[in-house]
C-alpha positions as CSV (number, residue, x, y, z in Angstrom):
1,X,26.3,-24.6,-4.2
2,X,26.5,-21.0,-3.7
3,X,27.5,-18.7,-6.8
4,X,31.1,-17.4,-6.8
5,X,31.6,-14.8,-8.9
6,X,34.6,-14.3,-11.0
7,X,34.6,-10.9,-12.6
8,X,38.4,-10.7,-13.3
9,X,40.7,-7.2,-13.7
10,X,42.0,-6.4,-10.4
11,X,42.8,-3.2,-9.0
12,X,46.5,-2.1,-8.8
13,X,46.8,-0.9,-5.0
14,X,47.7,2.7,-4.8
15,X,50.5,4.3,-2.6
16,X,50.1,3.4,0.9
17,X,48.3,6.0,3.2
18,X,47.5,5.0,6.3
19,X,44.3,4.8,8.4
20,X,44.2,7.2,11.2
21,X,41.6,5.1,13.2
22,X,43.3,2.3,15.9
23,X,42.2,-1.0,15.3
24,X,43.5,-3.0,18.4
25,X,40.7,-3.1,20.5
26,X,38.2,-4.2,18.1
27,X,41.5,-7.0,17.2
28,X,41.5,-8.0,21.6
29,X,37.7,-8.6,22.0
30,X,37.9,-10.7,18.8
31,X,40.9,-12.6,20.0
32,X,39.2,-13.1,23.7
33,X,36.0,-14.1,22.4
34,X,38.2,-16.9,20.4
35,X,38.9,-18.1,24.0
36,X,35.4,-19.2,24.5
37,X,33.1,-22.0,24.1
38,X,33.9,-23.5,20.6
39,X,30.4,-25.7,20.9
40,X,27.8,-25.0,18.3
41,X,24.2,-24.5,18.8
42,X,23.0,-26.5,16.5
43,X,22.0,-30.2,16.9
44,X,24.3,-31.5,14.2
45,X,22.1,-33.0,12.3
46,X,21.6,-32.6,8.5
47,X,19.1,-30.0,6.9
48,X,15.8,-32.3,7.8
49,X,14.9,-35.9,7.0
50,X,13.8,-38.2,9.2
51,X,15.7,-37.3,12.3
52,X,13.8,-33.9,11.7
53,X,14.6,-30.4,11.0
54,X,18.2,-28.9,12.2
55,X,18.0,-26.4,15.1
56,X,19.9,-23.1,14.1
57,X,21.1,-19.9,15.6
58,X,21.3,-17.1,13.6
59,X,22.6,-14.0,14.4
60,X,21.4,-10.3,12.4
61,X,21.7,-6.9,13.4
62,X,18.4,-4.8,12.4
63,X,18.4,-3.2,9.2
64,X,16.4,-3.3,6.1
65,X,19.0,-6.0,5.0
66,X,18.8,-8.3,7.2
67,X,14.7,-8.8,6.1
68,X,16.7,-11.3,4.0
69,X,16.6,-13.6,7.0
70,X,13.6,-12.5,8.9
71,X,11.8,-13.1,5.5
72,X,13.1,-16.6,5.5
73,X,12.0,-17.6,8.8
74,X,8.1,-15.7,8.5
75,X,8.0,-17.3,5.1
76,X,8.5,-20.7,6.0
77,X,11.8,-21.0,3.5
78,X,13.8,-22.3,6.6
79,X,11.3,-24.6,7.3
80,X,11.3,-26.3,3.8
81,X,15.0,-26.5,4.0
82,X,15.0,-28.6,6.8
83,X,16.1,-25.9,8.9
84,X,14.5,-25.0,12.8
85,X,16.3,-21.7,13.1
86,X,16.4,-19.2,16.3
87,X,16.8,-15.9,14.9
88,X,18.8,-13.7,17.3
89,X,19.4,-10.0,17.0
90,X,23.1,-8.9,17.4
91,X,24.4,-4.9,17.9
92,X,26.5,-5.4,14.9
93,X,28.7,-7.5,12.5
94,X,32.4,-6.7,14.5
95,X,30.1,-7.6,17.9
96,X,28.3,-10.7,16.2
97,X,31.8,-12.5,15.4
98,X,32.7,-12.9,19.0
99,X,29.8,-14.7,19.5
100,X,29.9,-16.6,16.4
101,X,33.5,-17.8,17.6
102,X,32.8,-18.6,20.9
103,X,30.1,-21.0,19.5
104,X,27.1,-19.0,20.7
105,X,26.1,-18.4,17.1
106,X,25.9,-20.9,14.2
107,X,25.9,-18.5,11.4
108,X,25.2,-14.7,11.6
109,X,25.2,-11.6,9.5
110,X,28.2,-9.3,9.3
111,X,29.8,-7.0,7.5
112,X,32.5,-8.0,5.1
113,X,35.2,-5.6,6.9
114,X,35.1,-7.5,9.9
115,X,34.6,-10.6,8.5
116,X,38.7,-10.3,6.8
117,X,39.5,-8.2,10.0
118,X,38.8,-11.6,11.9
119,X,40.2,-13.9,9.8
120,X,43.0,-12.1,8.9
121,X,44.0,-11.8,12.7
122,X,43.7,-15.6,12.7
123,X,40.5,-16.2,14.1
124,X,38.4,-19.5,12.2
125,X,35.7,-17.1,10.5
126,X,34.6,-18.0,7.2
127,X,31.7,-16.7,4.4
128,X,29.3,-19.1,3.1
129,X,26.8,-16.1,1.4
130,X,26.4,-12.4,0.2
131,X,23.7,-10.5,1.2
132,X,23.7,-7.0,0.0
133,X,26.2,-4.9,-2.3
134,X,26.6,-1.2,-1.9
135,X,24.3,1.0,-3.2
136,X,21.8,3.9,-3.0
137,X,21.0,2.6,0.8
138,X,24.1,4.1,2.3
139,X,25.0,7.8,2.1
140,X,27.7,10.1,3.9
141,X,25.2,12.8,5.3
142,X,25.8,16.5,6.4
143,X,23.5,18.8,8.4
144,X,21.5,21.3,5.9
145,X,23.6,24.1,6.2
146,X,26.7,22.6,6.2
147,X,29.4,24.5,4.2
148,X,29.9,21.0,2.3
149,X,29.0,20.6,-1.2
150,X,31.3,17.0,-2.1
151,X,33.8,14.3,-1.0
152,X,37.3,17.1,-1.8
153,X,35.4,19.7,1.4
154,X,35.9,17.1,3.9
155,X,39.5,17.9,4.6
156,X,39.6,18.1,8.4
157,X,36.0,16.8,9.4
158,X,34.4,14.8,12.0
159,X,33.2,12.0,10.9
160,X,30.8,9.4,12.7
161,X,31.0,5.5,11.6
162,X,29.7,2.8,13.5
163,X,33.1,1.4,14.1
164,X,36.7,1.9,12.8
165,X,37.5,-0.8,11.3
166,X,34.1,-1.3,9.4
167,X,32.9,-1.4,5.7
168,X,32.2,2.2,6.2
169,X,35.2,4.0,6.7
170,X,36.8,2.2,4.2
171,X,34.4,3.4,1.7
172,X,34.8,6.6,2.9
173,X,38.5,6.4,2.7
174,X,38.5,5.6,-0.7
175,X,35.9,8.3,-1.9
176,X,37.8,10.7,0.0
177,X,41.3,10.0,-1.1
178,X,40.1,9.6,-5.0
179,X,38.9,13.2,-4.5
180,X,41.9,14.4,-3.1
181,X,42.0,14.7,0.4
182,X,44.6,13.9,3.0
183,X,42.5,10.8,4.8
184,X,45.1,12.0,7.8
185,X,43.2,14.7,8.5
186,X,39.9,12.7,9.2
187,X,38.9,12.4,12.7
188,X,36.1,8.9,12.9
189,X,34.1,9.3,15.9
190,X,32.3,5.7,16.8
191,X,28.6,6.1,17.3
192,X,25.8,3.8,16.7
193,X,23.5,4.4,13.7
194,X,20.7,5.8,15.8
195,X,22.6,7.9,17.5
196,X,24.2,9.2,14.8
197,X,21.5,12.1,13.7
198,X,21.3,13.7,17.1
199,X,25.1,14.1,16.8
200,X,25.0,15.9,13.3
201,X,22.2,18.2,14.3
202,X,24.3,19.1,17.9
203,X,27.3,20.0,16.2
204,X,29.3,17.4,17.3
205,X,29.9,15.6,14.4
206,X,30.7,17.5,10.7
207,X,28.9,14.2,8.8
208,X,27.6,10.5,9.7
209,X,27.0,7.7,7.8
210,X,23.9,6.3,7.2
211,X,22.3,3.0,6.2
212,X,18.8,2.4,5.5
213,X,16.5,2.7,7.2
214,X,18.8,5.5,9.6
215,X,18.9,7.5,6.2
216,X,15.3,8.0,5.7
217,X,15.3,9.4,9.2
218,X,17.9,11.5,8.9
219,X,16.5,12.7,5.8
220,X,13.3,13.4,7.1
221,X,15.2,15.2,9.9
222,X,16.4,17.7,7.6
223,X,20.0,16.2,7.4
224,X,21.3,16.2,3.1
225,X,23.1,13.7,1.6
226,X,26.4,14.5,0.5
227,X,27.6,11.6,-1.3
228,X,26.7,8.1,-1.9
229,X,29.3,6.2,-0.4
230,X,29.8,3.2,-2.5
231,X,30.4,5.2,-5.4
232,X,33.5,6.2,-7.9
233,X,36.7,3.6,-6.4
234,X,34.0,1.4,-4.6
235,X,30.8,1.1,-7.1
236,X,29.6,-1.9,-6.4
237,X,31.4,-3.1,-3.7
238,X,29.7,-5.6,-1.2
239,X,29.0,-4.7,2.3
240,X,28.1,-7.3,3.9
241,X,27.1,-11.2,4.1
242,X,26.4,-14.7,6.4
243,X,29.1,-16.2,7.9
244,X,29.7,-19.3,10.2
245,X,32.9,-20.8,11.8
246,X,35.8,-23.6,9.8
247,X,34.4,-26.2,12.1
248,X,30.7,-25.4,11.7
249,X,31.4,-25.2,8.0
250,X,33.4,-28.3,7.8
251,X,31.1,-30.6,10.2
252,X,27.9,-29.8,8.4
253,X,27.8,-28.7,5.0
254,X,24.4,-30.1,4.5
255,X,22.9,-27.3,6.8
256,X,25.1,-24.5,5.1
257,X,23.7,-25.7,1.6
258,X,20.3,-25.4,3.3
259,X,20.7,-22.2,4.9
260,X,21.8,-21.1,1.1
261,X,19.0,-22.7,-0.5
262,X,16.0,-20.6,2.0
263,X,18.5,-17.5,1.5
264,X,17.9,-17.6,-2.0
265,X,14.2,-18.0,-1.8
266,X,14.0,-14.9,0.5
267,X,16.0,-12.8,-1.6
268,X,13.4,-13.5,-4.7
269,X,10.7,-12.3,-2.5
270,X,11.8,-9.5,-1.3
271,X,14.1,-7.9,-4.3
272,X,12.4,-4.8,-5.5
273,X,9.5,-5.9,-3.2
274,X,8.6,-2.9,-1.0
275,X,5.1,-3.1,0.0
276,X,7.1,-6.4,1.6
277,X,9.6,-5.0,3.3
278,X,7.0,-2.3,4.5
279,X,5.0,-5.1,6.4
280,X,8.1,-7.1,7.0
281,X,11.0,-4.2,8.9
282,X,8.9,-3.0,11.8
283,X,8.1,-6.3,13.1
284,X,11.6,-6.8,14.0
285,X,13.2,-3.0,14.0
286,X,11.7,0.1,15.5
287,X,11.1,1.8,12.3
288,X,7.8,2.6,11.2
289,X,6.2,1.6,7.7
290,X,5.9,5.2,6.8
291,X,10.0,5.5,6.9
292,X,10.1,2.3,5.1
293,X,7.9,3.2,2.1
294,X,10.9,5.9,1.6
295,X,13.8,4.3,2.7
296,X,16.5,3.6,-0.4
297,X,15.7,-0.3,-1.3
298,X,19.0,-2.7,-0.6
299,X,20.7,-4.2,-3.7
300,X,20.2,-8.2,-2.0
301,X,22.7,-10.1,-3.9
302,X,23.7,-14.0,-2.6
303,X,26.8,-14.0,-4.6
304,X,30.1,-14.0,-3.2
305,X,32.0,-11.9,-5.2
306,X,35.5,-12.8,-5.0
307,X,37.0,-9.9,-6.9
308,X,35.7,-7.0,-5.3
309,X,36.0,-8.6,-1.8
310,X,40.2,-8.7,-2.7
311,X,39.6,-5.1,-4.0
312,X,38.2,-4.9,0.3
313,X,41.1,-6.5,1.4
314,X,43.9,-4.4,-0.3
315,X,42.3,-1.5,0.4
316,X,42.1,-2.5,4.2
317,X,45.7,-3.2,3.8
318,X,46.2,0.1,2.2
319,X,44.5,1.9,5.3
320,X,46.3,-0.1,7.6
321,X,43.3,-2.0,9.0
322,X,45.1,-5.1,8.3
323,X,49.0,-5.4,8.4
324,X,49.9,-8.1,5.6
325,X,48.3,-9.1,2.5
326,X,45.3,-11.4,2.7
327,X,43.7,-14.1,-0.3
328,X,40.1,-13.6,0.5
329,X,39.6,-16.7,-1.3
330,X,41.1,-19.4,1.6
331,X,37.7,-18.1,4.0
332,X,35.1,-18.6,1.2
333,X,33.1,-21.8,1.9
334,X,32.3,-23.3,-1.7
């Protein structure tokens, strides 16, 4: 049984201010996709015995991160728990769900954000595992002679996040508005995390935020890092973890348990284990060892933390990402 951490003292929510970012497409696609084929892709079977191993789609975007899983499969942890998984890369936590939904994907990596966006908006998403907690690997960047020297100068920029309604902004929301600036004044440009360099260094972006391993690059580039984001009203704060579906959850809690167990055991091989990750992230990324021997290493953490992720959920509220209070609680799978 996963770990469900109970760290107690919540946050009061502040005043509301509101998020200047629209929300409702990202809202249609992941109501459409809920349209779609609600068949699993897994056999149904438990995790192994003697009807043999359960076939398994997982879904994970490329990042450092998401070694978690790629670590599993290379390592043979998936195989010891019973588990034949497919390993399938996605563009993205808010794109993965869709596809999770529509039964395309058994279980798939995704950011936290999304995850409550989803469920929130009434769509069957639920976490059965953390992944990584915010830390060092994520940074809001600026070009090197950018007039910006902390969080209270960004009144006014242009800032580029991978989506609107993502684990990102609100991070950036939060360290923004606790240094006093009016979050109104914020423009969010979407841009993918590649991409995302070439806009600061062309002027037609004022910052970007970057994950490892797109920080090391952009560091390397000559882009500085101007905060930390998960810092001051969001230390600690997960970003993202697995998730699967209410039925898929419900119907086979054997193979969640087992996905769980091999999780674990890649997490212990690859905390604090660079020379790892080095062989490990350009087999399935395009990064090259050299940028991962400097990239920031993730925090990997398999807990579900239940407090912080409500401290997510009224802040989305806050920023109007959601529209009515949400228990985190009813979509975490024990």
């Amino acid at each position: 049984m996963i770990e469900v951490a109970d760290r107690g003292g919540s946050r009061p929510r502040r005043s509301p201010r509101r998020f200047a970012g629209a929300v409702l497409s990202s809202i249609a696609v992941l109501v459409l996709a809920a349209c779609g084929s609600s068949a699993g892709a897994g056999d149904g079977g438990g995790g192994g015995g003697e009807a043999g191993p359960t076939q398994l789609t997982v879904g994970y975007f490329p990042l450092v991160h998401t070694a978690t899983a790629v670590e599993a499969q290379e390592a043979g942890h998936f195989a010891d728990a019973g588990l034949d998984v497919e390993l399938q890369q996605t563009a993205g936590g808010a794109q993965a769900i869709p596809s999770l939904v529509a039964g395309e994907l058994d279980i798939t990596y995704g950011n936290y954000t999304s995850a409550l966006l989803a469920a929130q908006q009434g769509l069957p998403v639920r976490i059965i595992a953390g992944n990584d907690v915010g830390a060092d690997d994520h940074a809001l960047m600026v070009a090197p002679d950018a007039p910006y020297q902390g969080p209270a100068d960004l009144s006014g920029a242009r800032i580029a996040v991978v989506n609107l309604s993502n684990i990102g902004t609100i991070a950036i929301n939060a360290v923004l508005e606790d240094a006093g600036v009016d979050i109104s004044t914020i423009q969010y440009v979407e841009l993918p995390f590649p991409d995302m360099a070439a806009a600061l260094s062309s002027g037609n972006v004022d910052a970007i935020w970057q994950v490892e391993p797109f920080q090391a690059s952009a560091l390397a580039s000559g882009a500085r890092v101007l905060f930390k984001m998960f810092e001051g009203p969001v230390e600690g704060m997960p970003v993202a973890g697995w998730l699967t579906t209410e039925q898929y959850a419900q119907e086979h809690p054997d193979v969640i348990e087992a996905f769980r167990t091999a999780l674990d055991a890649s997490i212990t091989d690859l905390d604090g284990n660079r020379e790892r990750l080095v062989e490990l992230v350009p087999t399935y990324t395009k990064v090259p060892a050299p940028v991962v021997e400097q990239v920031a290493l993730p925090d990997f953490d398999a807990t579900v933390d239940v407090d912080q992720l409500q401290k997510m959920a009224d802040l989305m509220l806050e920023y109007d990402v959601i529209d009515e209070e949400f228990d985190v609680s009813s979509i975490i799978v024990q």
